[in-house]
PDB file of N, CA, C and O in Angstrom:
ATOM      1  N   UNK A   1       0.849  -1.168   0.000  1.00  0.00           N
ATOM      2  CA  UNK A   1       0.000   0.000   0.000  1.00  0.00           C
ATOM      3  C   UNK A   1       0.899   1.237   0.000  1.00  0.00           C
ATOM      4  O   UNK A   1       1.730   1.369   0.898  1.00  0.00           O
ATOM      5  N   UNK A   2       0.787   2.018  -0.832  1.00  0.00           N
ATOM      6  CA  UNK A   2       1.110   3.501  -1.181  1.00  0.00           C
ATOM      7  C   UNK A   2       1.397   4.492   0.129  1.00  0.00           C
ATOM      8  O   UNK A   2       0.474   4.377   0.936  1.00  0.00           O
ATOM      9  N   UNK A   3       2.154   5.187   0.450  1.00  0.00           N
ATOM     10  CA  UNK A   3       2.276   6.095   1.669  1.00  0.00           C
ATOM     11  C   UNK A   3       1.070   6.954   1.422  1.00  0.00           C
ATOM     12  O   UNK A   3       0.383   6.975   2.443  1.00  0.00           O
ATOM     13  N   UNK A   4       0.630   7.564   0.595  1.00  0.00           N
ATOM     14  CA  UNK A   4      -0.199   8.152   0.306  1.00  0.00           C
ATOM     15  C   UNK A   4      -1.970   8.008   0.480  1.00  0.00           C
ATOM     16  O   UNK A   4      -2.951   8.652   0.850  1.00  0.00           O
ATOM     17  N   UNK A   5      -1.599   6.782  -0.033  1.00  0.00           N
ATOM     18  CA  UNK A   5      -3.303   5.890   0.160  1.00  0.00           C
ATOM     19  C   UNK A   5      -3.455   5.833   1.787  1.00  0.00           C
ATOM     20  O   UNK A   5      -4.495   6.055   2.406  1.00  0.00           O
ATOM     21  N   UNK A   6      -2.111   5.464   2.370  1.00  0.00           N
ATOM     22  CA  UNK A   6      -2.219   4.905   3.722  1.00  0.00           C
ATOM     23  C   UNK A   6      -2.890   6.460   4.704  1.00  0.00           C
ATOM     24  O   UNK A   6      -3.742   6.516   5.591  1.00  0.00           O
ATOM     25  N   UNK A   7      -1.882   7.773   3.916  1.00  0.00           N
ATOM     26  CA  UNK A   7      -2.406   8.788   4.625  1.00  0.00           C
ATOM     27  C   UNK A   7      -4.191   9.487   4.428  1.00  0.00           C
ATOM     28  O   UNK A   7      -4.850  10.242   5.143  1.00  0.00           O
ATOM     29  N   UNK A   8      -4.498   8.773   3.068  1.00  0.00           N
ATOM     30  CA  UNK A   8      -5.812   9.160   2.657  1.00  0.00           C
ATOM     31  C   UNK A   8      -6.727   8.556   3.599  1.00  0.00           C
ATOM     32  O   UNK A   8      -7.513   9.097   4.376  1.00  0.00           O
ATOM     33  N   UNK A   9      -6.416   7.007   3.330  1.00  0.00           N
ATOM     34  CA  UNK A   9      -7.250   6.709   4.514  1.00  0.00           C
ATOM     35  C   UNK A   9      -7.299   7.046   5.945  1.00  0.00           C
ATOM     36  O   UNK A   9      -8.440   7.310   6.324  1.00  0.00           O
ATOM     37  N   UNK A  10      -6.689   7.089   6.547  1.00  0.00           N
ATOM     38  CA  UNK A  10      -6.059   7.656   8.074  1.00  0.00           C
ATOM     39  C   UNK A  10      -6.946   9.237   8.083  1.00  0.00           C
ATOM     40  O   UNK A  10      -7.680   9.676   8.968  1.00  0.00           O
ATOM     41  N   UNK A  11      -6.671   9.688   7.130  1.00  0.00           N
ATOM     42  CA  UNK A  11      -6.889  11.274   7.087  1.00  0.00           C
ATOM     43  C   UNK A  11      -8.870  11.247   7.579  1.00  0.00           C
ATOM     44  O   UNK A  11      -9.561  11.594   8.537  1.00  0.00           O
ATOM     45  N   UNK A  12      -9.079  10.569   6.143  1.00  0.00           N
ATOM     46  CA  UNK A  12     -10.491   9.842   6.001  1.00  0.00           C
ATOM     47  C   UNK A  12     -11.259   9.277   7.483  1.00  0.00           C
ATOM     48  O   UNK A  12     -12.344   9.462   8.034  1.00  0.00           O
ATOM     49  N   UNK A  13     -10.398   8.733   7.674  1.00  0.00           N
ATOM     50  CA  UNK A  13     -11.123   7.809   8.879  1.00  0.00           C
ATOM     51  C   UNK A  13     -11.166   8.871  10.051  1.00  0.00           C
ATOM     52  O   UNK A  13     -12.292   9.312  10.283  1.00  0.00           O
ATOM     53  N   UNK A  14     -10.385   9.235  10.639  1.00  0.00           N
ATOM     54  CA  UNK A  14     -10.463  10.913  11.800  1.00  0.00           C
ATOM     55  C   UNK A  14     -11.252  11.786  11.309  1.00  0.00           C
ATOM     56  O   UNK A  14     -11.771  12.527  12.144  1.00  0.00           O
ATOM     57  N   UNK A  15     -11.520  11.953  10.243  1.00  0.00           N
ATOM     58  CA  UNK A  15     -12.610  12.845  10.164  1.00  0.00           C
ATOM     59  C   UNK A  15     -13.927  12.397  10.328  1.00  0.00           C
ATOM     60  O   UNK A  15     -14.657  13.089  11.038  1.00  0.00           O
ATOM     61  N   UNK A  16     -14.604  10.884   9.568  1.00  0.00           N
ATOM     62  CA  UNK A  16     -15.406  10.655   9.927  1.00  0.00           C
ATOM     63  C   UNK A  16     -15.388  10.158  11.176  1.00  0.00           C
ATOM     64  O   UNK A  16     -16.340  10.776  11.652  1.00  0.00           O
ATOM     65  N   UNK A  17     -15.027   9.558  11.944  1.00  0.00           N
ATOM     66  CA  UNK A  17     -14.886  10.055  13.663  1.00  0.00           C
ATOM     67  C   UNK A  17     -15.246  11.035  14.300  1.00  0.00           C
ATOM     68  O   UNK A  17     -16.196  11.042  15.083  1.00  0.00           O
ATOM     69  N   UNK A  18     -14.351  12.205  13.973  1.00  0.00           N
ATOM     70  CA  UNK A  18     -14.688  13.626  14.412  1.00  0.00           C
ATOM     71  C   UNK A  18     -16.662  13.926  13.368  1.00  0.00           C
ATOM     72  O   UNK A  18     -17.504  14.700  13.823  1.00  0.00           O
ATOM     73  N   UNK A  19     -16.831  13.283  12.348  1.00  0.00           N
ATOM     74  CA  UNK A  19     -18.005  13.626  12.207  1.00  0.00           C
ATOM     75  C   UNK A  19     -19.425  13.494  12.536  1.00  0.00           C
ATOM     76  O   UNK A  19     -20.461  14.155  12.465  1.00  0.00           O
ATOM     77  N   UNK A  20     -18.882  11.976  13.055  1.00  0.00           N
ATOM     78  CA  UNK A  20     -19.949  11.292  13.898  1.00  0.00           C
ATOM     79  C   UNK A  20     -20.018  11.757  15.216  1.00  0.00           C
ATOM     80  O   UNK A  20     -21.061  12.163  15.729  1.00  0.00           O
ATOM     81  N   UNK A  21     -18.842  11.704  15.824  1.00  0.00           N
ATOM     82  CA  UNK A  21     -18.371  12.229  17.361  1.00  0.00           C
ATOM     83  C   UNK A  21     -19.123  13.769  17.684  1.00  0.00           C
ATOM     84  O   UNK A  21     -19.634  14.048  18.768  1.00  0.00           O
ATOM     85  N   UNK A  22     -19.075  14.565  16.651  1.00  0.00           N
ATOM     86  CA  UNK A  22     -19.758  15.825  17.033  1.00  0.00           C
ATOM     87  C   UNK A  22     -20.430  16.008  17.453  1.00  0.00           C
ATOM     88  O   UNK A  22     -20.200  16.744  18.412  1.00  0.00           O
ATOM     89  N   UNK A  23     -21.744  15.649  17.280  1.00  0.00           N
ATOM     90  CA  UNK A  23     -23.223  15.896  17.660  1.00  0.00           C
ATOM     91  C   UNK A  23     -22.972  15.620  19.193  1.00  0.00           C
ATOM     92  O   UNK A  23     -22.872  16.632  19.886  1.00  0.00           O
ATOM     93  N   UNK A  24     -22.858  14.440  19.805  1.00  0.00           N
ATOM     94  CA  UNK A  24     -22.396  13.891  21.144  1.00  0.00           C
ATOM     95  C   UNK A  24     -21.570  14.701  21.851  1.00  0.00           C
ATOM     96  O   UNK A  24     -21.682  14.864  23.066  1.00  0.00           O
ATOM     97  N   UNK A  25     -20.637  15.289  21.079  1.00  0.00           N
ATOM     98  CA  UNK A  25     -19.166  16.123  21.811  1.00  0.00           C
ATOM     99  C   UNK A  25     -20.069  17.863  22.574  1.00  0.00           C
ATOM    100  O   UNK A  25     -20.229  18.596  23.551  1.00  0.00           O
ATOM    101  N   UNK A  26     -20.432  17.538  20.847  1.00  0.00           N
ATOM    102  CA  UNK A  26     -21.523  19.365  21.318  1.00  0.00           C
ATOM    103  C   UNK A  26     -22.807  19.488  22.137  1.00  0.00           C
ATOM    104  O   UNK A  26     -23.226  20.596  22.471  1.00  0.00           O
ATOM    105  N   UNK A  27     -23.404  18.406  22.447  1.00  0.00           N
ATOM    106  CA  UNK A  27     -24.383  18.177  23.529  1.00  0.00           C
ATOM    107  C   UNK A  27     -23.568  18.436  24.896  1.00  0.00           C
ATOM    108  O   UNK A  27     -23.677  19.298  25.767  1.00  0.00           O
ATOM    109  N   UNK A  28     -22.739  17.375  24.731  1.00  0.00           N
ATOM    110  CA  UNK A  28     -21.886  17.295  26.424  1.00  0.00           C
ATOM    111  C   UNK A  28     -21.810  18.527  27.112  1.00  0.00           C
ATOM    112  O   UNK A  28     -22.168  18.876  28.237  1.00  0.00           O
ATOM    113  N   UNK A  29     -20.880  19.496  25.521  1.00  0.00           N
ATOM    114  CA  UNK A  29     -20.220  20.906  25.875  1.00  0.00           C
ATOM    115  C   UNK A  29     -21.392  21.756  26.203  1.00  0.00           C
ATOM    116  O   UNK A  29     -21.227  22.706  26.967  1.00  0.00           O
ATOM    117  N   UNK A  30     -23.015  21.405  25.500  1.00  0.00           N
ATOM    118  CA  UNK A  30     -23.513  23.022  25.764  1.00  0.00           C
ATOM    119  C   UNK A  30     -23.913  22.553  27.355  1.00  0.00           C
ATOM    120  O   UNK A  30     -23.333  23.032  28.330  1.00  0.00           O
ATOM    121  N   UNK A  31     -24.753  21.768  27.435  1.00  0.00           N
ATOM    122  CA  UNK A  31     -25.424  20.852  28.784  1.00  0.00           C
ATOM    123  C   UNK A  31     -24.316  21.251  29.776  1.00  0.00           C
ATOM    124  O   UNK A  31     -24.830  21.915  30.676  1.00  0.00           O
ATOM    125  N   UNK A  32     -22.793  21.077  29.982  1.00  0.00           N
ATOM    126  CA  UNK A  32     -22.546  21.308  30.888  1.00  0.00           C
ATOM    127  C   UNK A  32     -21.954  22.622  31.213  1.00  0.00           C
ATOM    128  O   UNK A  32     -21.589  22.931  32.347  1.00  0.00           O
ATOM    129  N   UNK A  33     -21.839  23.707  29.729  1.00  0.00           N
ATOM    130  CA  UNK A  33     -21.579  24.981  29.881  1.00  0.00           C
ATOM    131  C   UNK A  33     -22.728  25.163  30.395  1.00  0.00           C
ATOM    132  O   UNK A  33     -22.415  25.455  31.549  1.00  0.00           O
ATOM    133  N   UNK A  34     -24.215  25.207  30.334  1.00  0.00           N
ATOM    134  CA  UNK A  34     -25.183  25.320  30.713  1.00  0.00           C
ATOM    135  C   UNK A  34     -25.411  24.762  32.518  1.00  0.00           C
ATOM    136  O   UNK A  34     -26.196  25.381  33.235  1.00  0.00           O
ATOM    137  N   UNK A  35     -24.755  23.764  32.961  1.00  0.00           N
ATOM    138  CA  UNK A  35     -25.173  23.350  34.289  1.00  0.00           C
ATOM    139  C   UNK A  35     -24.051  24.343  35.079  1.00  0.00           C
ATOM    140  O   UNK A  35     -24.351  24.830  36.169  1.00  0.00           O
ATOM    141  N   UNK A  36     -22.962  24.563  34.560  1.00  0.00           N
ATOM    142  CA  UNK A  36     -21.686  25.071  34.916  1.00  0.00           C
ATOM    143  C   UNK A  36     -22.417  26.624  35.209  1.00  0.00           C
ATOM    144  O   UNK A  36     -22.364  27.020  36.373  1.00  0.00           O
ATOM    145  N   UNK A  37     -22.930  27.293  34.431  1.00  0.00           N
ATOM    146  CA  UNK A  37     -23.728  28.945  34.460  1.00  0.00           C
ATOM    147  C   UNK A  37     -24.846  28.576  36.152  1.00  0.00           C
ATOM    148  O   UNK A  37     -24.737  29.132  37.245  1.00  0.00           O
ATOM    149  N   UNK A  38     -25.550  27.780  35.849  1.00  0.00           N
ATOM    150  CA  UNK A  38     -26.941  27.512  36.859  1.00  0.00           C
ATOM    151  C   UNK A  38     -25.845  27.605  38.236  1.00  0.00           C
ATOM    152  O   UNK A  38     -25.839  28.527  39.051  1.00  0.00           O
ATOM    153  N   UNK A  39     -25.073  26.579  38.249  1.00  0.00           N
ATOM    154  CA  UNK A  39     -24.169  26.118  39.747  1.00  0.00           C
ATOM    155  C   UNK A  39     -23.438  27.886  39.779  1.00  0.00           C
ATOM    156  O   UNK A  39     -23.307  28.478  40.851  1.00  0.00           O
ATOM    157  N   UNK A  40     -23.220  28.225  39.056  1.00  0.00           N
ATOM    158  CA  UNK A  40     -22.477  29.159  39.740  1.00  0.00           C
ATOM    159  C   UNK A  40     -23.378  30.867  39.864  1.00  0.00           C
ATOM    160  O   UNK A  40     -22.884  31.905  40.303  1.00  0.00           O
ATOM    161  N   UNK A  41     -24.585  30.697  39.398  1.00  0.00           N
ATOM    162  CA  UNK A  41     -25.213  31.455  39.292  1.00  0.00           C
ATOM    163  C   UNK A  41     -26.393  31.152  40.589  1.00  0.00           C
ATOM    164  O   UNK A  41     -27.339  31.900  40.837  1.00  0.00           O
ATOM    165  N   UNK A  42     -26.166  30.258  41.098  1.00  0.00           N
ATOM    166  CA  UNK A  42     -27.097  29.960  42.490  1.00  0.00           C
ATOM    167  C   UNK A  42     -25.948  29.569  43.585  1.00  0.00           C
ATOM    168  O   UNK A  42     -26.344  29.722  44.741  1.00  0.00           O
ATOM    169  N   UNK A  43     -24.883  29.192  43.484  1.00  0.00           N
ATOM    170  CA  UNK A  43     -23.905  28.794  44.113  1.00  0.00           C
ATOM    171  C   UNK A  43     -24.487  27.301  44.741  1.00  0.00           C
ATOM    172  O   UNK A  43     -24.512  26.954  45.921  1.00  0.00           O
ATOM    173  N   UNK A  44     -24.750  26.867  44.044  1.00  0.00           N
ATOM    174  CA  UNK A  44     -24.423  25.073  44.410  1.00  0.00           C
ATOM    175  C   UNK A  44     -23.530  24.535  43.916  1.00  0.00           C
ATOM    176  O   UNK A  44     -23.271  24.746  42.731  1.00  0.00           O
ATOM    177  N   UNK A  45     -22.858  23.756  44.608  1.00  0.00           N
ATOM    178  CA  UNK A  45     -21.332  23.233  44.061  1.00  0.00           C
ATOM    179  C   UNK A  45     -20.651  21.790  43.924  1.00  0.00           C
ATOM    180  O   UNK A  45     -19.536  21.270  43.972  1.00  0.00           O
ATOM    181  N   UNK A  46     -22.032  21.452  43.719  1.00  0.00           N
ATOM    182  CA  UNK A  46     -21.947  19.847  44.337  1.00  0.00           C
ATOM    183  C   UNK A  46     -21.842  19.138  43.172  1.00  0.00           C
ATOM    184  O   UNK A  46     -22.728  19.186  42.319  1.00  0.00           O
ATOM    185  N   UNK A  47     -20.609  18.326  43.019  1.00  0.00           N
ATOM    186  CA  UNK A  47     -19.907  17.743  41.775  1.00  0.00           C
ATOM    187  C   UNK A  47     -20.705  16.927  41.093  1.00  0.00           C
ATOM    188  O   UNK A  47     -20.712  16.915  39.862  1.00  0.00           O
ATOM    189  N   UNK A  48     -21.485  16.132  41.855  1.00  0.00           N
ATOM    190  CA  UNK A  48     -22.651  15.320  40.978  1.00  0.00           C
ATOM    191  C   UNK A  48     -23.039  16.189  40.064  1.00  0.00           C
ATOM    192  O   UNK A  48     -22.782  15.923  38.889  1.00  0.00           O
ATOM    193  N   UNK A  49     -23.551  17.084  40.303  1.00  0.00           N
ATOM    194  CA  UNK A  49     -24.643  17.697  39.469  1.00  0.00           C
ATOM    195  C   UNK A  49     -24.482  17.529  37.676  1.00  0.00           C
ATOM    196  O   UNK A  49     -25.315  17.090  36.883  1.00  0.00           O
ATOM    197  N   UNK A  50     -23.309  17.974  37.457  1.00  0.00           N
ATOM    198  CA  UNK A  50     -23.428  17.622  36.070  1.00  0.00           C
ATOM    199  C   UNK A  50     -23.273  16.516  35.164  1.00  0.00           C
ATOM    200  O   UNK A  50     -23.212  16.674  33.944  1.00  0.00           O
ATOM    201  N   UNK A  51     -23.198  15.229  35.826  1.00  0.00           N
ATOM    202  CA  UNK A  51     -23.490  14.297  35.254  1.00  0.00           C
ATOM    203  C   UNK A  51     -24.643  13.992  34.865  1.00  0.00           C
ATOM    204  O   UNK A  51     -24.612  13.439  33.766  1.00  0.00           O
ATOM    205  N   UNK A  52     -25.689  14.117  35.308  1.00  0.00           N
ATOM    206  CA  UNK A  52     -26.850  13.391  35.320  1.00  0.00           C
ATOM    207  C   UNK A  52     -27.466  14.178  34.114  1.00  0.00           C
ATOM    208  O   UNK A  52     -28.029  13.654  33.152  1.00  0.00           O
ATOM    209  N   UNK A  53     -27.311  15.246  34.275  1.00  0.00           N
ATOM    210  CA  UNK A  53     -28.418  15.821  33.022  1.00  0.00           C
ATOM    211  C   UNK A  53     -27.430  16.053  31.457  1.00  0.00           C
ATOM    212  O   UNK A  53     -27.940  16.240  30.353  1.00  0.00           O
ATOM    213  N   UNK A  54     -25.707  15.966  31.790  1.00  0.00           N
ATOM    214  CA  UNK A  54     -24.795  15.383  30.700  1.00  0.00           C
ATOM    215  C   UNK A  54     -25.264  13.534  29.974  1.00  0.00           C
ATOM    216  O   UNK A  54     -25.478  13.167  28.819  1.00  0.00           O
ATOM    217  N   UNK A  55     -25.262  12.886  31.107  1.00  0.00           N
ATOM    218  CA  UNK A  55     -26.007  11.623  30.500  1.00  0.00           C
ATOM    219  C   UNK A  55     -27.728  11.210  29.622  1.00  0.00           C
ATOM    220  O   UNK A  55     -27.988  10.283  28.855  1.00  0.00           O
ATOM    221  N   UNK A  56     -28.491  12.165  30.068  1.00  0.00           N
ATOM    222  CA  UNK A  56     -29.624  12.366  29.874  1.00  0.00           C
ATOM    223  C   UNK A  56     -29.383  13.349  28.820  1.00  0.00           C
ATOM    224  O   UNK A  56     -30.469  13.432  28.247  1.00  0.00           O
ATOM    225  N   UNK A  57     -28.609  14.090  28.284  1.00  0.00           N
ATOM    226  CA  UNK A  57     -28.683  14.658  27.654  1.00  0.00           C
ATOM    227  C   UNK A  57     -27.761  13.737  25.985  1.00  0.00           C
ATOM    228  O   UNK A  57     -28.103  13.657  24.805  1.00  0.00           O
ATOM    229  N   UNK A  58     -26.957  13.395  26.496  1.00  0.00           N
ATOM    230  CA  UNK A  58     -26.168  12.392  25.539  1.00  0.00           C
ATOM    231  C   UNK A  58     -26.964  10.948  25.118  1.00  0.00           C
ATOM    232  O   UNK A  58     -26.841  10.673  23.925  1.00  0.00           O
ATOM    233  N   UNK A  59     -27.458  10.352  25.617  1.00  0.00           N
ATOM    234  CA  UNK A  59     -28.381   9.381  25.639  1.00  0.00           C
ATOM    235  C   UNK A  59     -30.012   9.965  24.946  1.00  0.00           C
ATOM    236  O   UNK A  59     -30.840   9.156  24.530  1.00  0.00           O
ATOM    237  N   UNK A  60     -30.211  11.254  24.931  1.00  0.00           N
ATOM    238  CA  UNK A  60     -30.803  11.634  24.324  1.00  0.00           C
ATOM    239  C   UNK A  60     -30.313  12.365  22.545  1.00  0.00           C
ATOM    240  O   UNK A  60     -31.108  12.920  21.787  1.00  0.00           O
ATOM    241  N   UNK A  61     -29.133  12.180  22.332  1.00  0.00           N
ATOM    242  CA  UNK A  61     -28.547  12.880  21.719  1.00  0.00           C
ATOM    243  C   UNK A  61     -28.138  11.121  20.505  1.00  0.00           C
ATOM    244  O   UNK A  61     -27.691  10.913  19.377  1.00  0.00           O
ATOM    245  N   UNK A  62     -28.483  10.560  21.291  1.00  0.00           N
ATOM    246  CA  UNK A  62     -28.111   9.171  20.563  1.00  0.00           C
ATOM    247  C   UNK A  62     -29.255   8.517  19.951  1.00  0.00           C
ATOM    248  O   UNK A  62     -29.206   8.057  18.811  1.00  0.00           O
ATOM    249  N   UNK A  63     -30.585   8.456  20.911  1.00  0.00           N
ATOM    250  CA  UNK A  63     -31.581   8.440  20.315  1.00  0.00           C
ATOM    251  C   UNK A  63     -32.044   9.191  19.090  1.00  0.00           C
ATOM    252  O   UNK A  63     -32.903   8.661  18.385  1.00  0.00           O
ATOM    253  N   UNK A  64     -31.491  10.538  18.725  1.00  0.00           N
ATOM    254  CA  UNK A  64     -31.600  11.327  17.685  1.00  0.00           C
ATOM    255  C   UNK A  64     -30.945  11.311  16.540  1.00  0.00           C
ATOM    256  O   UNK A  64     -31.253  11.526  15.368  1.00  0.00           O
ATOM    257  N   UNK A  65     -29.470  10.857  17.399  1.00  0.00           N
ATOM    258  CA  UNK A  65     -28.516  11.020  15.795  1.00  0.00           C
ATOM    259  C   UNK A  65     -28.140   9.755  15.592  1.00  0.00           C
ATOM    260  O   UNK A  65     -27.346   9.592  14.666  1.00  0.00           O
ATOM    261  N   UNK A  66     -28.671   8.289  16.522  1.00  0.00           N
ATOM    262  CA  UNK A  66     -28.381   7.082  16.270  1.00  0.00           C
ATOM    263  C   UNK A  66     -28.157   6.776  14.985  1.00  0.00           C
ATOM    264  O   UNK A  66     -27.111   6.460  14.418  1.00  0.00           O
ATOM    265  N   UNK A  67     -29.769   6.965  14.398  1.00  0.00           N
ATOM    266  CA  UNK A  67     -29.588   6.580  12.570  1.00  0.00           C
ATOM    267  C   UNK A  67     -28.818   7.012  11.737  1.00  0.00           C
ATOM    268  O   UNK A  67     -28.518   6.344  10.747  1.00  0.00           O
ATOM    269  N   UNK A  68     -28.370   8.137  11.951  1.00  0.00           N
ATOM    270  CA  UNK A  68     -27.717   8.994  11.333  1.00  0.00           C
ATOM    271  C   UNK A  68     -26.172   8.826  11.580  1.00  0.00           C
ATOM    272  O   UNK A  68     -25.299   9.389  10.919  1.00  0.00           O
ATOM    273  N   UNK A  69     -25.991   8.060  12.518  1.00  0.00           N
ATOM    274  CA  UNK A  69     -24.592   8.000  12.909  1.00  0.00           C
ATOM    275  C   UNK A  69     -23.836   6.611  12.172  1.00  0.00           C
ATOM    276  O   UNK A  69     -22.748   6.471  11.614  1.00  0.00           O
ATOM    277  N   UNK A  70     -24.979   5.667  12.460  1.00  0.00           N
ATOM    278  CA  UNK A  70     -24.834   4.268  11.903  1.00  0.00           C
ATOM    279  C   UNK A  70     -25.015   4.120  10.619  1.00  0.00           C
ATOM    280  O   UNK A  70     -24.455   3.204  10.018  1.00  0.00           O
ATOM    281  N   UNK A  71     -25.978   5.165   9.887  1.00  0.00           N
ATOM    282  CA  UNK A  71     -25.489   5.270   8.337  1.00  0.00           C
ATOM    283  C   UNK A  71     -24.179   5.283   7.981  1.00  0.00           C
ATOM    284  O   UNK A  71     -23.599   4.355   7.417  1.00  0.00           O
ATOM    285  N   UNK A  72     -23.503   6.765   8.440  1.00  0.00           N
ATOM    286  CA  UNK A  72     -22.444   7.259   8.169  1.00  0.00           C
ATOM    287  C   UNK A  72     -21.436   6.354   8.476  1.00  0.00           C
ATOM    288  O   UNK A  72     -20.361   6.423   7.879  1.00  0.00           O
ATOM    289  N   UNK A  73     -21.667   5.412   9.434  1.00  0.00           N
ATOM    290  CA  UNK A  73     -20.160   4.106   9.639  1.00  0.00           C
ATOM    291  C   UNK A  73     -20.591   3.545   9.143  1.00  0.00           C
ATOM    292  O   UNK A  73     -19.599   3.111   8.559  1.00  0.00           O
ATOM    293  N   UNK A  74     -21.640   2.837   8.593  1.00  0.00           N
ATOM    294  CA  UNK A  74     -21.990   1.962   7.663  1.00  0.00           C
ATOM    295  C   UNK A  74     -21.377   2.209   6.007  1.00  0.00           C
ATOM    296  O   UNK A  74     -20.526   1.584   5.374  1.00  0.00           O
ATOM    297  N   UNK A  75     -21.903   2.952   5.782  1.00  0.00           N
ATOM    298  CA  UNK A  75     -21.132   3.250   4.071  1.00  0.00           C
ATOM    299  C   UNK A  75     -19.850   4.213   4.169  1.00  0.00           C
ATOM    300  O   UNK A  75     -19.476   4.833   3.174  1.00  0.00           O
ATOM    301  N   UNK A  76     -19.119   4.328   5.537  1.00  0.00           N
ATOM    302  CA  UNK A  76     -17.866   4.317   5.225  1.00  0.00           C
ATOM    303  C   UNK A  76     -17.010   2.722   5.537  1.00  0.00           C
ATOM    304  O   UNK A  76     -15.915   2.377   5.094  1.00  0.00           O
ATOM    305  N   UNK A  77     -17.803   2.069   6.307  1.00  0.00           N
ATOM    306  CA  UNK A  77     -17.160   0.756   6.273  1.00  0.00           C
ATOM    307  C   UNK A  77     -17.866  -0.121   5.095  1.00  0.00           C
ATOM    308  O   UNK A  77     -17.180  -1.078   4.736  1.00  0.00           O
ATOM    309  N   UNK A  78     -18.965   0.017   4.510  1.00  0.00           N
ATOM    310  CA  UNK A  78     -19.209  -0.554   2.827  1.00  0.00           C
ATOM    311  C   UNK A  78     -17.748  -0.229   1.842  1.00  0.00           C
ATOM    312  O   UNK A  78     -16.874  -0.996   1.439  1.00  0.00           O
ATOM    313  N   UNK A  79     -17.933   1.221   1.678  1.00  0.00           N
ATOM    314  CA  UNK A  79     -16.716   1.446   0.869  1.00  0.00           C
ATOM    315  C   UNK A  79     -15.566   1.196   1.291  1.00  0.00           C
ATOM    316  O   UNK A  79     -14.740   1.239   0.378  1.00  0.00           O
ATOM    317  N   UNK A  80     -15.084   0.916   2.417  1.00  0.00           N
ATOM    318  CA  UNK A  80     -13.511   0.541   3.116  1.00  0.00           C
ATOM    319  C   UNK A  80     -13.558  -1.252   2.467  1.00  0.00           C
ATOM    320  O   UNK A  80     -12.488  -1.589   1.960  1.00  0.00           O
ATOM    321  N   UNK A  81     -14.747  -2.417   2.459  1.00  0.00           N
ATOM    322  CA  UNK A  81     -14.513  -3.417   2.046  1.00  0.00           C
ATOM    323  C   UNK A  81     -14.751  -3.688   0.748  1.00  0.00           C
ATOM    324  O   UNK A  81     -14.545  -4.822   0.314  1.00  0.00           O
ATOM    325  N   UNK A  82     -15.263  -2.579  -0.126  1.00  0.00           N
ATOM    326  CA  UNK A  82     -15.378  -2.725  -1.664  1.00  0.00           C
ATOM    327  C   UNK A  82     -14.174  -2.212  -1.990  1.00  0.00           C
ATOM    328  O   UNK A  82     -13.939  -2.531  -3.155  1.00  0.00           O
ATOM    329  N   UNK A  83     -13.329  -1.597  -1.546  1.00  0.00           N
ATOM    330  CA  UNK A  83     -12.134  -0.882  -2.207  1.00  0.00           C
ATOM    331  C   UNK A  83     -10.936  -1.536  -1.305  1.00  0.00           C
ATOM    332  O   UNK A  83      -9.842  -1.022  -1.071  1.00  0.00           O
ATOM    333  N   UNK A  84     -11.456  -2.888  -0.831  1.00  0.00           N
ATOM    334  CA  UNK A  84      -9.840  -3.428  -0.063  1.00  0.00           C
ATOM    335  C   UNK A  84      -8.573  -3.966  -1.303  1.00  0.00           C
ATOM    336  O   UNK A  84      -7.342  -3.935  -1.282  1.00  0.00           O
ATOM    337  N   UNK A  85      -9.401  -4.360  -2.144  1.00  0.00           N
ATOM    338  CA  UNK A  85      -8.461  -4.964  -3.171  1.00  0.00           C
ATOM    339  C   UNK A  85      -7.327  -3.599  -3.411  1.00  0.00           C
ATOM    340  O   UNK A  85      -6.152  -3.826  -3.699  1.00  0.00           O
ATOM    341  N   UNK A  86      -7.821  -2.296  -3.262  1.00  0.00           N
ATOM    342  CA  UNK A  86      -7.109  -1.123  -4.201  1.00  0.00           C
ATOM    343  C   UNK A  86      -6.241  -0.993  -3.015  1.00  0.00           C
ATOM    344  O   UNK A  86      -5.315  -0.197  -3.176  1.00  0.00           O
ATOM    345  N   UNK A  87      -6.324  -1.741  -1.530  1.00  0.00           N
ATOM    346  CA  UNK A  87      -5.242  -0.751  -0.252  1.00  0.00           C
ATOM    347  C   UNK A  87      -4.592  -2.175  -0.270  1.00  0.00           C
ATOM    348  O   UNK A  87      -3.648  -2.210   0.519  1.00  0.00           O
ATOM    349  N   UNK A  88      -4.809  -3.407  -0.947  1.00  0.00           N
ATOM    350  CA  UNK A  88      -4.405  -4.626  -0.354  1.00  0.00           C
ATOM    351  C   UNK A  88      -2.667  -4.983  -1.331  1.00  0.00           C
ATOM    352  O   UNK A  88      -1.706  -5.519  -0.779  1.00  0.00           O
ATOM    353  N   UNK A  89      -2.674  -4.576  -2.635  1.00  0.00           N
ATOM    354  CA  UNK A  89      -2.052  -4.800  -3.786  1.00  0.00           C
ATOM    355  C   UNK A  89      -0.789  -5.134  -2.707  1.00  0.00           C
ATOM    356  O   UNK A  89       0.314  -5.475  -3.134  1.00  0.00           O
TER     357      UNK A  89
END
């Protein structure tokens, strides 16, 4: 396999990672920029707190972009085993 191909794919594959990963990454971030404002805007400080509505919020965030996520690894792993012959030479 080609240095090149090897970096296409590599390149390829982190992005769709990072593309799927987003939706999930950016829930986490607003939910707990959001619990992070409340706690310090009432002064409660109690470390639990932002888990629970980070999980409820991610778990809700999966229910939404589930299909959408499992497409996107799906026909990038379709095309990764229709095109093994071209990385296998």
């Amino acid at each position: 396999m080609e240095q090149g191909a090897v970096i296409e794919l590599a390149t390829r594959s982190l992005l769709i990672i990072l593309y799927v990963a987003g939706p999930m990454l950016l829930l986490g971030l607003v939910v707990g920029l959001a619990v992070s404002i409340f706690q310090a805007t009432t002064q409660i400080q109690e470390q639990t707190l932002t888990f629970i509505p980070k999980i409820i919020a991610i778990l809700g965030g999966m229910v939404l972009f589930g299909p959408w996520m499992l497409t996107v690894m799906k026909e990038f792993t379709q095309n990764l085993f229709q095109n093994i012959n071209n990385y296998i030479r």
